[in-house]
C-alpha positions in Angstrom: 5.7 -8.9 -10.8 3.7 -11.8 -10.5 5.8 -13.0 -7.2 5.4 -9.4 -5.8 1.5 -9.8 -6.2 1.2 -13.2 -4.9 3.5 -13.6 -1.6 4.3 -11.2 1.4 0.2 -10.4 2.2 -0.2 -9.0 5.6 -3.2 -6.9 7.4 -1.8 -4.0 6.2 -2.0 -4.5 2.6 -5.5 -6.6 3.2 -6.8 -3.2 4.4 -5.4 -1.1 2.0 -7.2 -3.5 -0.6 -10.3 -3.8 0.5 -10.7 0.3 1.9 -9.7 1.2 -1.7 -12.2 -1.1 -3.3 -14.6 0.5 -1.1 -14.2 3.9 -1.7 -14.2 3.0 -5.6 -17.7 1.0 -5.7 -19.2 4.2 -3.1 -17.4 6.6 -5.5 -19.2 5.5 -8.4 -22.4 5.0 -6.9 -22.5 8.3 -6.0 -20.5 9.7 -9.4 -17.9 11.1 -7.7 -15.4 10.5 -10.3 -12.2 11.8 -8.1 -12.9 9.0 -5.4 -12.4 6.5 -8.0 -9.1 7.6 -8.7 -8.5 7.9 -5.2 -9.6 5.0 -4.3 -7.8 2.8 -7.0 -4.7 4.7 -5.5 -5.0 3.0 -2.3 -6.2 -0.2 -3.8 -3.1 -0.5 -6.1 -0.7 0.1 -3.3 -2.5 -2.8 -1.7 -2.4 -5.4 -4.8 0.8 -4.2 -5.8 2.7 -3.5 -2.4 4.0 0.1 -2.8 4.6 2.8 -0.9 2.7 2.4 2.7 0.9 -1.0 2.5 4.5 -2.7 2.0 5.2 -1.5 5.2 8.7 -0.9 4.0 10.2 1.1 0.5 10.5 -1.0 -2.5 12.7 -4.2 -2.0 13.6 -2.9 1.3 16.5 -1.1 0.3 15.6 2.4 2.2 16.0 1.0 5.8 18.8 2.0 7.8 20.4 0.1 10.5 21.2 2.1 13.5 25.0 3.4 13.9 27.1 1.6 16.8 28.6 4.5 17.9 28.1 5.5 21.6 27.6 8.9 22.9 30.0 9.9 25.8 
């Protein structure tokens, strides 16, 4: 976990971190109480690297590699 939080930053996730920190310190200015969940959603996926801001599924075993065959 620790290793997951520390290494593979990128702009993505750097977005996805500060947007959701963001919409959680507007959200609770204004007492919108759903933002903050909302917005710790997208911060989480940043910090943690889940879902979109990894840029790839978990431990990047969802990709696929193209088949070789060719159409005729």
């Amino acid at each position: 976990m620790k290793k997951r939080i520390l290494t593979g930053w990128n702009l993505r996730r750097v977005i996805y971190t500060v947007l959701g920190i963001v919409v959680i310190g507007e959200s609770a200015a204004q007492h919108e109480w759903m933002g903050i969940f909302l917005g710790t959603y997208f911060a989480s996926m940043g910090i943690f690297a889940f879902g979109c801001a990894a840029g790839n599924c978990f431990g990047g075993t969802c990709s696929t590699k193209p088949a070789n065959k060719r159409i005729r």
